[in-house]
PQR file with spaces between the fields and no chain letter, atoms N, CA, C, O and H, PARSE charges and radii, in Angstrom:
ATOM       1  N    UNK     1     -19.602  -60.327   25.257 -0.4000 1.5000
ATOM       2  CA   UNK     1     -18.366  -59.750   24.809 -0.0000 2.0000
ATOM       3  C    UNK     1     -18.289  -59.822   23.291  0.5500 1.7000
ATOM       4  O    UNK     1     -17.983  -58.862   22.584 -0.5500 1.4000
ATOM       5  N    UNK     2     -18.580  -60.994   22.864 -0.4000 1.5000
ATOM       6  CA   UNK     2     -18.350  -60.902   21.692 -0.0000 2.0000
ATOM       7  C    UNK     2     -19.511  -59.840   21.024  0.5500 1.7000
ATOM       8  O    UNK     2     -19.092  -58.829   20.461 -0.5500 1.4000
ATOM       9  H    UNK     2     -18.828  -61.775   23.438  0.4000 1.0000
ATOM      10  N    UNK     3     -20.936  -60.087   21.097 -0.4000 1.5000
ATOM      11  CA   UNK     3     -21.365  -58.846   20.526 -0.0000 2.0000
ATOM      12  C    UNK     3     -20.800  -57.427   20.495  0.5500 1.7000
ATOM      13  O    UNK     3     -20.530  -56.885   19.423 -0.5500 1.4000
ATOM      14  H    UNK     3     -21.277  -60.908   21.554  0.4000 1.0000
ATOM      15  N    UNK     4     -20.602  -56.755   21.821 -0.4000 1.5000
ATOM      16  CA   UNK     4     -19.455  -55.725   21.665 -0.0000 2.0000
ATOM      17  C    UNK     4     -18.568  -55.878   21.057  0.5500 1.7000
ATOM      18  O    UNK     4     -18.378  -54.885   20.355 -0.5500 1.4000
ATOM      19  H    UNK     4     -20.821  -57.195   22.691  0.4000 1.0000
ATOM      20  N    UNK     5     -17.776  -56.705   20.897 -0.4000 1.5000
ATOM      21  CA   UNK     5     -16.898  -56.728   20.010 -0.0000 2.0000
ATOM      22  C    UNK     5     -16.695  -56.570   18.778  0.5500 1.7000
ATOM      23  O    UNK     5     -15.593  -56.285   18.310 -0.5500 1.4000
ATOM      24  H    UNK     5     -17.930  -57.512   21.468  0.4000 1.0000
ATOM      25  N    UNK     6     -17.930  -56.768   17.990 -0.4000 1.5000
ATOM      26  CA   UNK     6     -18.566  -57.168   16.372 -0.0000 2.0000
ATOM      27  C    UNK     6     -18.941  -55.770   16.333  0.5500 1.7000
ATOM      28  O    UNK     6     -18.611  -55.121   15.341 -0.5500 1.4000
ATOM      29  H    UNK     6     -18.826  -56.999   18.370  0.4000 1.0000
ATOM      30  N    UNK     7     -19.743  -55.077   17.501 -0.4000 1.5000
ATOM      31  CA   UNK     7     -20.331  -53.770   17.462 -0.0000 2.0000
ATOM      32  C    UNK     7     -19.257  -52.357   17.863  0.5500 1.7000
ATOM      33  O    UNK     7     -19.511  -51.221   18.265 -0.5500 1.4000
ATOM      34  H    UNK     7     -20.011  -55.604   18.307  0.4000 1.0000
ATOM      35  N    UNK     8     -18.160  -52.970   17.579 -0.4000 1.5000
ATOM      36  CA   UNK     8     -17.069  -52.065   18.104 -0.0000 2.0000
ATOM      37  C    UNK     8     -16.954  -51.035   19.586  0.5500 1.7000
ATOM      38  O    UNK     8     -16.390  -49.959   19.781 -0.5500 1.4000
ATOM      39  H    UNK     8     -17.953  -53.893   17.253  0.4000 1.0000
ATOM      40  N    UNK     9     -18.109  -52.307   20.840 -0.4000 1.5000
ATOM      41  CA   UNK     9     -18.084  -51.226   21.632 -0.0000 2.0000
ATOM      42  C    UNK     9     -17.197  -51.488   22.830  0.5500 1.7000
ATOM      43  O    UNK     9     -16.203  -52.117   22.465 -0.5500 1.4000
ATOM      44  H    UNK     9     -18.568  -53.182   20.682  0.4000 1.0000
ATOM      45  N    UNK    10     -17.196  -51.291   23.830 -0.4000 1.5000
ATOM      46  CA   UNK    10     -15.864  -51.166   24.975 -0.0000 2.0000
ATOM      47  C    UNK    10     -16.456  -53.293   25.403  0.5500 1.7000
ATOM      48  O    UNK    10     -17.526  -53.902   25.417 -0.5500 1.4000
ATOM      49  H    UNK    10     -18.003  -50.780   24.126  0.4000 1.0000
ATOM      50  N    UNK    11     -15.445  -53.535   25.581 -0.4000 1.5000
ATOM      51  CA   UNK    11     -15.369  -55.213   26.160 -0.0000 2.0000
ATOM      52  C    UNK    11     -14.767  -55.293   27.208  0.5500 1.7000
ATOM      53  O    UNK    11     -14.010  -54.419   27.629 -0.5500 1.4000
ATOM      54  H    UNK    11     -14.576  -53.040   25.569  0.4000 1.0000
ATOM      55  N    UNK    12     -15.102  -56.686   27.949 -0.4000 1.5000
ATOM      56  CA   UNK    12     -14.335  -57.226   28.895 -0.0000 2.0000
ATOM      57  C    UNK    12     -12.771  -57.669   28.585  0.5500 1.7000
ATOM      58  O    UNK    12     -12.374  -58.403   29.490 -0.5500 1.4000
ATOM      59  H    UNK    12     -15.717  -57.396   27.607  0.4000 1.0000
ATOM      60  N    UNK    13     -12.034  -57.497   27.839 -0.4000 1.5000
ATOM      61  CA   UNK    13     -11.008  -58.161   27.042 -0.0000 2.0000
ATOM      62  C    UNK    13      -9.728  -58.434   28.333  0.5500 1.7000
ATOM      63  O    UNK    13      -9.097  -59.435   28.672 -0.5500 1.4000
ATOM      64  H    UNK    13     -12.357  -56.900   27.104  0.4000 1.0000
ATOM      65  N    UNK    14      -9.747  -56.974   28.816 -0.4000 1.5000
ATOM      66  CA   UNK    14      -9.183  -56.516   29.712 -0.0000 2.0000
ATOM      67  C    UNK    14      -9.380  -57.560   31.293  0.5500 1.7000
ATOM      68  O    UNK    14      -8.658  -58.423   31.795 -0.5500 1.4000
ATOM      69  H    UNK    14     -10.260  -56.161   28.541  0.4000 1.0000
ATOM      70  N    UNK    15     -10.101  -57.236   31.513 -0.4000 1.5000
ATOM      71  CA   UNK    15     -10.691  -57.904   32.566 -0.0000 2.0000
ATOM      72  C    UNK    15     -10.871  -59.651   32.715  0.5500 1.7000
ATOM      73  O    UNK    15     -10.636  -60.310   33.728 -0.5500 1.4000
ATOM      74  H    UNK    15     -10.687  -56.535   31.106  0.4000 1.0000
ATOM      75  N    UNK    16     -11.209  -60.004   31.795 -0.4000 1.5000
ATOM      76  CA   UNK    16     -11.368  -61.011   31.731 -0.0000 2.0000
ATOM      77  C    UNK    16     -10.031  -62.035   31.268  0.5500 1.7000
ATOM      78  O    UNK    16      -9.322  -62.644   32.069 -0.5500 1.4000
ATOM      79  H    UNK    16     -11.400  -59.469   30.972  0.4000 1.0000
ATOM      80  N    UNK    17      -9.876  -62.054   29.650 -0.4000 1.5000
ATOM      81  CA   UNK    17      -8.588  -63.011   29.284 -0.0000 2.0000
ATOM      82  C    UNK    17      -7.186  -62.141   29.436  0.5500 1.7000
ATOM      83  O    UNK    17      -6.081  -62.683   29.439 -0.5500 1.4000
ATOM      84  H    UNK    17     -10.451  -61.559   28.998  0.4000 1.0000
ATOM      85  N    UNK    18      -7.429  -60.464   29.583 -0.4000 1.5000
ATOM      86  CA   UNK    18      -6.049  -59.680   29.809 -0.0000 2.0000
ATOM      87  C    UNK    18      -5.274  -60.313   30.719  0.5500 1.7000
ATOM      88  O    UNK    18      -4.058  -60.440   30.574 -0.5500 1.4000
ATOM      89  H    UNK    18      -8.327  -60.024   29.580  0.4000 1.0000
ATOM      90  N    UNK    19      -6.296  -60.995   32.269 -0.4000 1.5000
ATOM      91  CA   UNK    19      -6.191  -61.412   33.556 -0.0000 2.0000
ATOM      92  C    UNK    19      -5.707  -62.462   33.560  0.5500 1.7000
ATOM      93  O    UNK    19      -5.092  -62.880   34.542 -0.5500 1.4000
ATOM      94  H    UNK    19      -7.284  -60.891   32.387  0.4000 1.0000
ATOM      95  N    UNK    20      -5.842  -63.048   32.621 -0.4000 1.5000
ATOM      96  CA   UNK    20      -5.717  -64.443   33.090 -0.0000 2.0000
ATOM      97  C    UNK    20      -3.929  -64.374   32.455  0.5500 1.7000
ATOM      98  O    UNK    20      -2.865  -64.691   32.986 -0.5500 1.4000
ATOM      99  H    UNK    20      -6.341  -62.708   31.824  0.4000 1.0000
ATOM     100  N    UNK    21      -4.222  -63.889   31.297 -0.4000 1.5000
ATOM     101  CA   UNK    21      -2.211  -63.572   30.757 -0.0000 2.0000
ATOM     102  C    UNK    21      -1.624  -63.321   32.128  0.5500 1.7000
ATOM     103  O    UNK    21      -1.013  -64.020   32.936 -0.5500 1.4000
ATOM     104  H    UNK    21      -5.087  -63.631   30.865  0.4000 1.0000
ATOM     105  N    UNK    22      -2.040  -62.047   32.093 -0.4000 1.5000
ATOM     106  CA   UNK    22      -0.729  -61.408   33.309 -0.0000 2.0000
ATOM     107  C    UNK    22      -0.737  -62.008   34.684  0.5500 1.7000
ATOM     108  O    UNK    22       0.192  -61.741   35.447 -0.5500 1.4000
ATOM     109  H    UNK    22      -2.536  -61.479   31.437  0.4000 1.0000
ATOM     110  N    UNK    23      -1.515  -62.638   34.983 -0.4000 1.5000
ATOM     111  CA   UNK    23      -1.817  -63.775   36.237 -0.0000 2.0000
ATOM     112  C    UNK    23      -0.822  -65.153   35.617  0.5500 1.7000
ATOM     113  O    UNK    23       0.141  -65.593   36.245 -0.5500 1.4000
ATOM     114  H    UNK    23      -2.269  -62.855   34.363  0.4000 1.0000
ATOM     115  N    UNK    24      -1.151  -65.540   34.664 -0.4000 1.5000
ATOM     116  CA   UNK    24      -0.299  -66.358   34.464 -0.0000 2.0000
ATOM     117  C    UNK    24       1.499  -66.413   33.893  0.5500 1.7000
ATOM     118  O    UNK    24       2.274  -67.338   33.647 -0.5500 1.4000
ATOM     119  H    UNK    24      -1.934  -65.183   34.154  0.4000 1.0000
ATOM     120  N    UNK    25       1.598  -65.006   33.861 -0.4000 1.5000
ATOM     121  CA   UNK    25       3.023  -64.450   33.680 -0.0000 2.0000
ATOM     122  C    UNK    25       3.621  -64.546   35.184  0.5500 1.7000
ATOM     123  O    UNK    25       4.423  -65.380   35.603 -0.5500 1.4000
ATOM     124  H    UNK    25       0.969  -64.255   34.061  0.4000 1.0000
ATOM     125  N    UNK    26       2.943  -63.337   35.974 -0.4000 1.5000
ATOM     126  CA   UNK    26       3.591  -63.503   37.185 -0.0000 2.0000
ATOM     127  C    UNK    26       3.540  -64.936   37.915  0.5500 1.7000
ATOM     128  O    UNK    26       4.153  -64.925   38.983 -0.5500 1.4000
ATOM     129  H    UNK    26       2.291  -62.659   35.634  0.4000 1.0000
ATOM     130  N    UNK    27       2.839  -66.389   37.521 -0.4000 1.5000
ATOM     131  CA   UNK    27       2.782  -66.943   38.722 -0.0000 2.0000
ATOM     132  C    UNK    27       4.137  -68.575   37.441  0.5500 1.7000
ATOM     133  O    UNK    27       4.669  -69.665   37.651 -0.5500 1.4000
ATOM     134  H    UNK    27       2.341  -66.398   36.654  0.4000 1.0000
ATOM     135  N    UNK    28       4.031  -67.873   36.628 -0.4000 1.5000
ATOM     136  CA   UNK    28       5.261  -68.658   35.957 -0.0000 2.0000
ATOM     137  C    UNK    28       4.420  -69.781   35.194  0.5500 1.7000
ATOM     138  O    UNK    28       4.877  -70.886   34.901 -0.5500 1.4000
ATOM     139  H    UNK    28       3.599  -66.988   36.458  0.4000 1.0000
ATOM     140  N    UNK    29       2.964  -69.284   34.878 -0.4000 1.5000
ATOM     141  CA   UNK    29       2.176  -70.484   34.178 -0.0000 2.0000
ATOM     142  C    UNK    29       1.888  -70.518   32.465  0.5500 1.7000
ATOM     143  O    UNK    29       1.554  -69.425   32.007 -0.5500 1.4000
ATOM     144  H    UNK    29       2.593  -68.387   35.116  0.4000 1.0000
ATOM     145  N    UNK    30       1.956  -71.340   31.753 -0.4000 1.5000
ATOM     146  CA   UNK    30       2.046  -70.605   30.220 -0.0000 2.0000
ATOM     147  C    UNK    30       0.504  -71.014   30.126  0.5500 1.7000
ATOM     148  O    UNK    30      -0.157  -71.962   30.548 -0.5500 1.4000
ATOM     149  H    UNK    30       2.227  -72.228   32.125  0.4000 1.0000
ATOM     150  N    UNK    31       0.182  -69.638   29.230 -0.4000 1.5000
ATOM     151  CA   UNK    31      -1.346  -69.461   28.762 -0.0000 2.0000
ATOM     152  C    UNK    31      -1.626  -69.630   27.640  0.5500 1.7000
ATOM     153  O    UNK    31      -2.530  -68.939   27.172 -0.5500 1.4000
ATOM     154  H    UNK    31       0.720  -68.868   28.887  0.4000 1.0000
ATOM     155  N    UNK    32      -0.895  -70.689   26.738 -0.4000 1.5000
ATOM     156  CA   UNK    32      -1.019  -70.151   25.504 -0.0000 2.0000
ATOM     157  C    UNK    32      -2.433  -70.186   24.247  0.5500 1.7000
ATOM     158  O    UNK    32      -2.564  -69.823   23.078 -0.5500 1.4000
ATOM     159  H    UNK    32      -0.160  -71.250   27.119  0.4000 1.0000
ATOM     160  N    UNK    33      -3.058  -70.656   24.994 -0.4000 1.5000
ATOM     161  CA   UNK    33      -4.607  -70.506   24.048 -0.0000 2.0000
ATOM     162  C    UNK    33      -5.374  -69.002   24.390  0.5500 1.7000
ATOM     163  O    UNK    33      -5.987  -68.270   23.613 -0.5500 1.4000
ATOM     164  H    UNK    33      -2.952  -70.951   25.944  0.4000 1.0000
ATOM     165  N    UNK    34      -5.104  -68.834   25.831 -0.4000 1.5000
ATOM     166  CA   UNK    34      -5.516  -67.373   26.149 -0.0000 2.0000
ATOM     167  C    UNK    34      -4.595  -66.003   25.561  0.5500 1.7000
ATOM     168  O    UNK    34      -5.097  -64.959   25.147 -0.5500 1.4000
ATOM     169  H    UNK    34      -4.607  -69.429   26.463  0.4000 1.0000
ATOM     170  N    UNK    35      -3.368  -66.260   25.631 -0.4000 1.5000
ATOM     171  CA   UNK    35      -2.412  -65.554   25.007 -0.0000 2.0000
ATOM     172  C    UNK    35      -2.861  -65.294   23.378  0.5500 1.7000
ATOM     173  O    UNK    35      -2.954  -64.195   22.832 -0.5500 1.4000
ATOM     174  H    UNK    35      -2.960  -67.109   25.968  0.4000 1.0000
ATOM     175  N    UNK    36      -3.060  -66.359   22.890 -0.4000 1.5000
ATOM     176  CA   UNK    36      -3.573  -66.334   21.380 -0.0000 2.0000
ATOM     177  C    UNK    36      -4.720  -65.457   21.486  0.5500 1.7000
ATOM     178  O    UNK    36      -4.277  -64.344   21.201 -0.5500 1.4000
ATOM     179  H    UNK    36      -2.984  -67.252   23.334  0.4000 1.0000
ATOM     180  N    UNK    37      -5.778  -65.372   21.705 -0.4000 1.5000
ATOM     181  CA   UNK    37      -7.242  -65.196   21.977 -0.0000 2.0000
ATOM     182  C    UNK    37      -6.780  -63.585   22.216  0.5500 1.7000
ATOM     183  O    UNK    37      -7.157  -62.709   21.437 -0.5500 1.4000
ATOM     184  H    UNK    37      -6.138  -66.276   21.936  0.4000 1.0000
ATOM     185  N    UNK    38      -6.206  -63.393   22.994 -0.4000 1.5000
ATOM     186  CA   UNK    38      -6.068  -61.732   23.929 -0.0000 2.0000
ATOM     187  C    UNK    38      -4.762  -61.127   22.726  0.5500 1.7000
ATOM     188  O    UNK    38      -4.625  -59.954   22.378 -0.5500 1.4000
ATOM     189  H    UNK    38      -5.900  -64.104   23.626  0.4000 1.0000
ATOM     190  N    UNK    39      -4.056  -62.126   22.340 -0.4000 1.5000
ATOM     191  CA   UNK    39      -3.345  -61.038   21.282 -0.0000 2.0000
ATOM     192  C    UNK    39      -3.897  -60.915   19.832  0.5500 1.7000
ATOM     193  O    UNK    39      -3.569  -60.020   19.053 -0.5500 1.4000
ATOM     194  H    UNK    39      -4.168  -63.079   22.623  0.4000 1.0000
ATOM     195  N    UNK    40      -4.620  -61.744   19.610 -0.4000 1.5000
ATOM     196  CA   UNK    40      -5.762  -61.814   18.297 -0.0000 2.0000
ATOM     197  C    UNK    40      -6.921  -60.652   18.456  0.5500 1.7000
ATOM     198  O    UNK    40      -7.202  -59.791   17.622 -0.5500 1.4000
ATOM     199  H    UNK    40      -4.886  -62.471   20.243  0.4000 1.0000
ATOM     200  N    UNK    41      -7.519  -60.858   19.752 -0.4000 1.5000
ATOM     201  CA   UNK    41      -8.724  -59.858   20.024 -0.0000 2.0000
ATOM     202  C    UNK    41      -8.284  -58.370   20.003  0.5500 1.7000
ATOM     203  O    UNK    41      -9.032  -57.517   19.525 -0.5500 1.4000
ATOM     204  H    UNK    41      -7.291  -61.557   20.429  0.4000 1.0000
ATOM     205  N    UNK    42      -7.093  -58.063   20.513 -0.4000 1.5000
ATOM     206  CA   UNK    42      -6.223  -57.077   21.030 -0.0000 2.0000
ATOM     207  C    UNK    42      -6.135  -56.231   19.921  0.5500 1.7000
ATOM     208  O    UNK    42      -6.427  -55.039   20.025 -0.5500 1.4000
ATOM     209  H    UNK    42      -6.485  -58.756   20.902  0.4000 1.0000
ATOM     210  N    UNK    43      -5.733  -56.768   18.787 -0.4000 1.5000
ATOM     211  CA   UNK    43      -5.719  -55.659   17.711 -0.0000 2.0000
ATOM     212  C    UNK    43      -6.485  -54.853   17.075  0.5500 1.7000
ATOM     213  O    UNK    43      -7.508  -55.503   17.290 -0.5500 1.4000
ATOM     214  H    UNK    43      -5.497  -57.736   18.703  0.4000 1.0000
ATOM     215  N    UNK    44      -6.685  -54.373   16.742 -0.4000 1.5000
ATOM     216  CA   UNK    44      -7.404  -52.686   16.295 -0.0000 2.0000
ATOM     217  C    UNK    44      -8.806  -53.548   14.763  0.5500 1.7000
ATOM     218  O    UNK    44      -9.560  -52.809   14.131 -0.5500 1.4000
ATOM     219  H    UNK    44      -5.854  -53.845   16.568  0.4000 1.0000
């Protein structure tokens, strides 16, 4: 992932730490190192 990432090409971002946020939204669990990570990676 991270090479794609450096190489600007499509990642797991989604799939992987997106999942674990919104898994841990709906089940009422706080994510906050993954939250950091997925809203850091997230931007353009």
């Amino acid at each position: 992932m991270h090479r794609d990432y450096q190489n600007n090409n499509q990642t797991e971002l989604e799939n992987l730490t997106g999942y674990i946020v919104r898994e841990g939204e709906k089940l009422g669990v706080a994510t906050p190192a993954y939250r950091k990570i997925y809203e850091t990676l997230k931007k353009p």
